[in-house]
N, C-alpha and C positions, 0 to 999 in steps of 0.2 A: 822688554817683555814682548811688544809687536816684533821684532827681529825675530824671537824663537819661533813665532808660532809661522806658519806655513798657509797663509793662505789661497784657494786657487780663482778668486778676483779680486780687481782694486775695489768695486764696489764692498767686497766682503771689509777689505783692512781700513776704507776710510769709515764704514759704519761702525767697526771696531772702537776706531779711535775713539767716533765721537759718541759709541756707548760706554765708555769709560766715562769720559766727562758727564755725563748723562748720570751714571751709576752714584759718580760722585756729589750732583749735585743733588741728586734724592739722598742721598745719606744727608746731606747736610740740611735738607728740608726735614727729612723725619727728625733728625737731631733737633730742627729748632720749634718742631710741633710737638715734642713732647718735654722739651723746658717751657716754652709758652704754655703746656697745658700746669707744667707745677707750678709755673707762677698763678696763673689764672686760680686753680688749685688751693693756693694757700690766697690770696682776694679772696676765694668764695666760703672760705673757713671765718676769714676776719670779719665779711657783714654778713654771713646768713650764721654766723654760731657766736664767737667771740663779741660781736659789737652788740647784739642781740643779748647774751647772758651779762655783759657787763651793765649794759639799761636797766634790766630785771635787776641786778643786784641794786642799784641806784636806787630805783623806784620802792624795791623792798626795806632797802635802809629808810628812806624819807617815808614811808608809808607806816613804821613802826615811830617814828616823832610824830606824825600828825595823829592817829589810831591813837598813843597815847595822852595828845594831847586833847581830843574830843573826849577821851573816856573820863578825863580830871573835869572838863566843863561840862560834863552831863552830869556828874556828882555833883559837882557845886552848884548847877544852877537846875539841874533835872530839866532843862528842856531837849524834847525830843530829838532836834534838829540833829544832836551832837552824837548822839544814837546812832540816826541815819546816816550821820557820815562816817563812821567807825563801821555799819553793815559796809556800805558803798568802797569804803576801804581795804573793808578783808575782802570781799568777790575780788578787787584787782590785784589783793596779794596772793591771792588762792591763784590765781590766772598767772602771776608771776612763778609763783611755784609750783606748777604744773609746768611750763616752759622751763622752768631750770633744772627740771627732772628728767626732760626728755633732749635735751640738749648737752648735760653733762651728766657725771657718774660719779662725782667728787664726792669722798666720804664728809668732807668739811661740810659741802654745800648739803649734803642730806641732814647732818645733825645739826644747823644751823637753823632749817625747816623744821624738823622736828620741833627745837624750841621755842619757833615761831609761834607755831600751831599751839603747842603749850601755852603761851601765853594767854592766844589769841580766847585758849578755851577758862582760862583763868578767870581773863576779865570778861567773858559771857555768861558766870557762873557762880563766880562770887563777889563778884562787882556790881554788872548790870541787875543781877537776879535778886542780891541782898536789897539794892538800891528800892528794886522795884517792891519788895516787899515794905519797907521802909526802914529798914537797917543803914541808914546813912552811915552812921560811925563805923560800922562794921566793914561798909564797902568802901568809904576813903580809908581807913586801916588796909585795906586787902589790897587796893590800890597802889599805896605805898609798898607794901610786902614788895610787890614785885617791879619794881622800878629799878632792880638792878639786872632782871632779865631782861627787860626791855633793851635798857644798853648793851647788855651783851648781843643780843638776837640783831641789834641795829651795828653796834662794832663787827659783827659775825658777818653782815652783807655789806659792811663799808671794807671787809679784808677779803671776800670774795672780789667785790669790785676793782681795789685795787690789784690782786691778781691779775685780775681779767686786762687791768691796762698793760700790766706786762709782759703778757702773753701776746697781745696785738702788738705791742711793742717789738717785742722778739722777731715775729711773723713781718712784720715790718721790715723787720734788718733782712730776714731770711729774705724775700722776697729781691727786698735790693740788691743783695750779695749774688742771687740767683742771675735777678736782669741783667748787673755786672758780668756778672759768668758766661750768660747765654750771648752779651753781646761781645765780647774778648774772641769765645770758644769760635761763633761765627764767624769774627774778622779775620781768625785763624783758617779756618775751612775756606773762606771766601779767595782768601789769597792761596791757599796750598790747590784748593781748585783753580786757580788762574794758571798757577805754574805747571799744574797736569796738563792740561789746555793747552799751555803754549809747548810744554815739551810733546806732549801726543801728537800736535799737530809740528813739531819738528821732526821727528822722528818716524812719519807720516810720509809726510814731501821729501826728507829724507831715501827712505825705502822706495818712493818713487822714482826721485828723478835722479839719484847716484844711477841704474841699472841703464837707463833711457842715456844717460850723458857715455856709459860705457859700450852701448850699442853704438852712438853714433856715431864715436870715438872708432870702434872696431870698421863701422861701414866706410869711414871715410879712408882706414886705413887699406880697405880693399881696393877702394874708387883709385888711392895710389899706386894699387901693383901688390902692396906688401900684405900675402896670405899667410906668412909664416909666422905670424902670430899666437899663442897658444890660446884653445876656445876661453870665452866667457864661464865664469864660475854659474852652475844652474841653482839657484838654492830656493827660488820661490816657485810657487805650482799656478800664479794668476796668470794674467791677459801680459805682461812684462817680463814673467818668467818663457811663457809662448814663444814671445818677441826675441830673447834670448837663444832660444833655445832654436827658431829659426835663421835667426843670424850665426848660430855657431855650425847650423846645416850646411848654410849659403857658403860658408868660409870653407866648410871639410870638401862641398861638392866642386867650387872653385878650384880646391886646390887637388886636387883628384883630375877633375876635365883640361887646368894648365899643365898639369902632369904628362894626361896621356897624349895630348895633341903636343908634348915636349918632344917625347917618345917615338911617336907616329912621326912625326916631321923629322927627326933623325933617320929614322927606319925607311922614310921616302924618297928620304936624299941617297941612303943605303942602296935603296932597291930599285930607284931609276938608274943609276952607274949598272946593276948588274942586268937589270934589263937593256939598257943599251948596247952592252957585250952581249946577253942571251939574243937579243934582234940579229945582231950579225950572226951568231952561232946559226940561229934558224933559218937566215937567208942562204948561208952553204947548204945545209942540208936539205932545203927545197932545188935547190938545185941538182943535188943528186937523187933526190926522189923524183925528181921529172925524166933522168934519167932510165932508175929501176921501172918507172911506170911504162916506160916503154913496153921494156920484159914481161910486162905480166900482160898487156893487152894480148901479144904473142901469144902465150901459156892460159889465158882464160877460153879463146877460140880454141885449141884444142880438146880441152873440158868442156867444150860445150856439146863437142862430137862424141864424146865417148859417154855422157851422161845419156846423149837420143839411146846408142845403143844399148846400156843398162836397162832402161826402162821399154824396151822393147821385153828383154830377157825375165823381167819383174813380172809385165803384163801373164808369159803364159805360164808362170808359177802362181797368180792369182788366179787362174782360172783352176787349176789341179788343187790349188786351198780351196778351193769354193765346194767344189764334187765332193769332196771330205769332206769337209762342213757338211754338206747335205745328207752324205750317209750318216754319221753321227747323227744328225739332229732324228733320221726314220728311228735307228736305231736306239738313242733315247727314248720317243714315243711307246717302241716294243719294249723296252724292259719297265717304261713305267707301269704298261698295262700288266706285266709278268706281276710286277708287285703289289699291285693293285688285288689282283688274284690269290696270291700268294698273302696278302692280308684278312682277304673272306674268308678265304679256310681257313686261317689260324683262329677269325672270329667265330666261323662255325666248330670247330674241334675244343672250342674254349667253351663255344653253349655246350655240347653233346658230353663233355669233363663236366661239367657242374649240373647237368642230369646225370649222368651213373651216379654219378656223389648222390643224390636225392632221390636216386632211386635202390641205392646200397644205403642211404639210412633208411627208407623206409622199408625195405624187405628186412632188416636189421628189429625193427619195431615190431613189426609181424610176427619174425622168429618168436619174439619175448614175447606177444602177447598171446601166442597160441602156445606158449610152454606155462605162459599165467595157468589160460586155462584149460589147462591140462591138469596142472596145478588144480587147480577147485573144483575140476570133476572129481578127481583122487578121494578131497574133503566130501565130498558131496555124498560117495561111495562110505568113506566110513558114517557119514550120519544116518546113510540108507541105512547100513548095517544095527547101528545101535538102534533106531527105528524098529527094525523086522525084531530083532533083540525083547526089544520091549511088548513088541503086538504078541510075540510067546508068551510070554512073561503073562499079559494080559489075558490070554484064552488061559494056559493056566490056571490063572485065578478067576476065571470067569467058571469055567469046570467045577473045582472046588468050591464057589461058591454057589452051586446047582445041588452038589451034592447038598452041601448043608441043609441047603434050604429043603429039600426033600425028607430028610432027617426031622426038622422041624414043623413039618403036615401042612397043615392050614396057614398059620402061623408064617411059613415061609415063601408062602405061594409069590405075593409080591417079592418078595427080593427074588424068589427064582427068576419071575421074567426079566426082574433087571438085568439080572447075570447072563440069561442068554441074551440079552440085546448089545451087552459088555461083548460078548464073545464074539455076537458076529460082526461089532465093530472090530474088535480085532483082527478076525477074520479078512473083513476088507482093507483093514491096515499093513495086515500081512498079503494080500494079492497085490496093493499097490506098489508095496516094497518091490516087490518080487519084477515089477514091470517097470520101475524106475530104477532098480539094479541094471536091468536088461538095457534101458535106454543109455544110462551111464556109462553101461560097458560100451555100445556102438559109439558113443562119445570118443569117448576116450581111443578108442579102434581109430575114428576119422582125425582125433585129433595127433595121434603118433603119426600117420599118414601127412598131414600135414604137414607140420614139422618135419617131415625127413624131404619132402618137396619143397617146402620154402628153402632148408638149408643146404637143400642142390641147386637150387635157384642161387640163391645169396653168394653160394660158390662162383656159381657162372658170371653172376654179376658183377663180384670182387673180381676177376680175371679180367673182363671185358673193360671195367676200368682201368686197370694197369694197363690193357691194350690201347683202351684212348689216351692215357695218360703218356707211353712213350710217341704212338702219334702228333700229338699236338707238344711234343719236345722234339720232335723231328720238324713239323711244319716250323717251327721257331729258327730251328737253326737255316732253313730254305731258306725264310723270310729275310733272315740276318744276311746271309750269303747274298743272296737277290738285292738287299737293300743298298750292301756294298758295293756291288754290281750296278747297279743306279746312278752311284754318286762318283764312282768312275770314269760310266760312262757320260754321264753329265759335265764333271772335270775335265774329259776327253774334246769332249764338244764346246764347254767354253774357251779351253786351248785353241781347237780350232779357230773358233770366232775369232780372238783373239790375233793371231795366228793372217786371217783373214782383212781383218781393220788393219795390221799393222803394215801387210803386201800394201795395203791403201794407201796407207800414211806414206811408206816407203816412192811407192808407185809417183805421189803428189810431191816428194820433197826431191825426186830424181827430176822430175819436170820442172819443179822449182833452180833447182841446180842448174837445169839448163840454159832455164832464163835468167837466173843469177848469173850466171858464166857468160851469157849474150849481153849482160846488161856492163856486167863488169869490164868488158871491155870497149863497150862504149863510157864506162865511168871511168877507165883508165883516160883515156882522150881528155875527157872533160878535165879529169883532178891532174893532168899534163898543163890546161891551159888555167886549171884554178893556181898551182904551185906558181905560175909565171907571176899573174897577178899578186898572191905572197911576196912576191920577192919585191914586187913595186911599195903594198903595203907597210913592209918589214922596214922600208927605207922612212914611211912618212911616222911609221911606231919610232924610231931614231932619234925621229928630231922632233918626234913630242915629247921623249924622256927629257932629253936637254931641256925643256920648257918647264918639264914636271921639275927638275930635279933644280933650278932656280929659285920657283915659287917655293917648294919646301923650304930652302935657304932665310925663303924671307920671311915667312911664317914662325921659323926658330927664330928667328933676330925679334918679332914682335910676342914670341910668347919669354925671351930673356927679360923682358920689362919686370915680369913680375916677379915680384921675391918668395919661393917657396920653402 
């Protein structure tokens, strides 16, 4: 079972083991605490129940001989004494039977009680009672009557009794059979836990020291050479499985670094042979590069001359780029400020468009509101009218009701003045008409007037717009034009710049050329006398490959030791 499981410390697999053992020997302590408790168990049955109701039975069987026998000598001799001790005898059979009530439940043992108690009230009742009246013969007759309950009620607690021994009996065996059992079952547990014990703990040191014996088994076969071994089996996760598991590293990385230094030391042997042919290769061909080097010291002094005169040639085309440059850069300056210009007016022709607009809707507003009222003079004119309509209407009947009233004498004098005071309100009803007609009509006069001026204005103004309107679509397209113009000539002028730095650059890499062509020919000299010294080198590179290419030899011979 320890083999399955996978521990990852020793610490974990020997706490293991010896919780096992541990595990089992508490099973075998609880095992034998609770046979020890059923033996103890059945002891405390035998003296606190069993030993206890067999006494009571005893003492109630002997209690019903002696009770009988005071009751025959109180009759025969009538002294008290005999009384007293038949009372003194029932209180301890009372007390026995009250104990063997509460201690057992046997139907025997109740009805056995019951005819005790019968008796006991027999002979308190027609024995002692007749006696004490002085019916002697009546209470030895009554006495005798029941001499055969007595025996029974005394046979009754002499077969309780003996029960009760064979019940401690039983309890007896039980018990013995039990301590037998619990001591067997124990010797058994005591010894299958010893051989857990010794197996856990083989199987223990086992799991230990086989992996330890196969490591060092593996190390020593390294310490021989021989890495060609296949790794150690990994199968545990502790401090051994670790151990394992770095030794099968140490083996794979051994045999990995004997490898490549196999490899390498082939490859050196290889590659000093070819190096010591490349040495000779490169001592010829120093030799004719000291030669070429000549040639070129020759060919860089003349580059040296023809580069002054370039850069003479360079210098006065950097001065004819520069003038350019300058004029672009004025001439940038003026078309900035061209556009610069060229952007106020379009910002002024963009305000003076959004006044006509503001000022064609409000001449637009005016038109409508002097045609409104125009409009409600019009109204104004027929209310006059119905007015002036009605103020007739009213003298009319102001008239008529003059007449009447004069028709009717006295009688109508009052309503007469009302009716001329009717009349010449009407009267003044009809003068005001008459002057609020007149003012209506100059209304109306001033207000067509109007309106035919606002809507020759609103003309002019609608025109005048269209006129700013195609201006500031003309200033647009200037600005556009101009704009482009800008970024031309700005284009033009960073060319130039450009243009300018590069105669620089030019100018400084012809100078450079010069002095690179002066220098080169003094480096031709040098790398004439550096190739000689190569060739002396070349010679000592020779016979350190031979050196090299030995030690590789010897290196392979002590990496052949080992077995891969």
């Amino acid at each position: 079972m320890l083999q399955k499981l996978r521990f990852k410390t020793i610490r974990a697999k020997i706490l293991s083991a010896f919780f096992i053992v541990v595990f089992f020997i508490a099973c075998f302590n609880t095992y034998s605490y609770f046979a020890n408790k059923r033996v103890i168990s059945a002891g405390e049955e035998i003296v606190y129940k069993e030993l206890q109701l067999l006494t009571a039975n005893e003492k109630l069987a002997s209690t019903i001989s002696v009770r009988t026998t005071a009751a025959k000598s109180y009759v025969l001799t009538g002294d008290q004494k005999y009384k007293k001790e038949f009372e003194a005898y029932v209180k301890i059979a009372e007390e026995n039977n009250k104990l063997l009530t509460e201690l057992s439940t046997d139907t025997n043992l109740s009805k056995t009680v019951e005819k005790a108690r019968e008796w006991r009230g027999f002979v308190q009742t027609k024995v002692f009672d007749e006696y004490d009246k002085g019916n002697v013969e009546l209470a030895i007759q009554n006495l005798n009557s029941i001499d055969s309950l007595a025996t029974e009620v005394r046979k009754g607690y002499e077969g309780l009794a003996q029960a009760r021994e064979a019940s401690i009996n039983e309890l007896g065996q039980a018990m013995i059979a039990q301590s037998k059992e619990s001591l067997n079952v124990g010797l058994a547990i005591g010894v299958m836990i010893t051989l857990i014990a010794i197996v856990t703990a083989y199987i223990s040191a086992h799991m230990i020291a086989n992996p330890i014996k196969a490591v060092i088994e593996k190390i020593s076969q390294m310490a021989d050479g021989d890495i060609s071994q296949p790794p150690l089996p990994e199968r545990m996760k502790d401090e051994i499985g670790l151990l394992v598991q770095s030794t099968n590293t140490l083996n794979q990385r051994l045999h990995e670094i004997i490898g490549s230094i196999h490899v390498v030391s082939g490859n050196v042997a290889a590659n000093s042979e070819q190096l010591a042919q490349s040495s000779l290769d490169v001592k010829t061909g120093a030799e004719q590069i000291a030669l070429t080097m000549l040639e070129l010291a020759g060919g860089s002094e003349s580059q040296a001359h023809n580069a002054s005169d370039l850069a003479q040639i360079i210098d006065t085309f950097k001065v004819n780029v520069q003038q350019a440059n300058a004029q672009g850069i004025d001439l940038q300056g003026y078309s900035s400020e061209v556009l610069q210009l060229t952007t106020s007016g379009q910002q002024l022709m963009n305000t003076s468009t959004q006044q006509m607009f503001a000022i064609d809707t409000i001449v637009q507003e005016a038109v409508a509101k002097v045609e409104g009222l125009n409009r409600q003079s019009q109204e104004i004119s027929k209310l006059v009218s119905v007015i002036d309509d009605i103020a007739n209407q009213t003298n009319l009947l102001a008239l008529n009701a003059a007449i009447e009233a004069a028709r009717a004498g006295e009688q109508g004098k009052g309503f007469a003045v009302v009716a001329a005071e009717v009349r010449k309100l009407a009267e003044q009803v009809s003068y005001s008409v008459t002057d609020i007609s007149a003012i209506v009509g100059r209304i109306q006069n001033e207000t067509v007037g109007v309106t035919a001026s606002l809507q020759t204005g609103y003309e002019e103004v609608k025109r005048g717009t269209e006129q700013i309107t195609n201006t500031n679509t003309t200033f647009e397209q200037i600005a556009s034009a101009v704009n482009s113009m800008f970024s031309n000539i700005q284009g033009i002028t960073e060319n130039l710049q450009g243009i300018s730095t590069t105669t620089e650059h030019i100018n400084r890499s012809i100078d450079e050329i010069a002095a690179i062509s002066e220098q080169s020919a003094a480096g031709v000299e040098q790398t004439t006398a550096t190739i000689d010294e190569t060739v002396v080198t070349m010679d000592e590179i020779s016979k350190n490959t031979d050196d090299l290419a030995s030690m590789a030899e010897r290196l392979n011979k002590e990496v052949q030791h080992f077995k891969l």
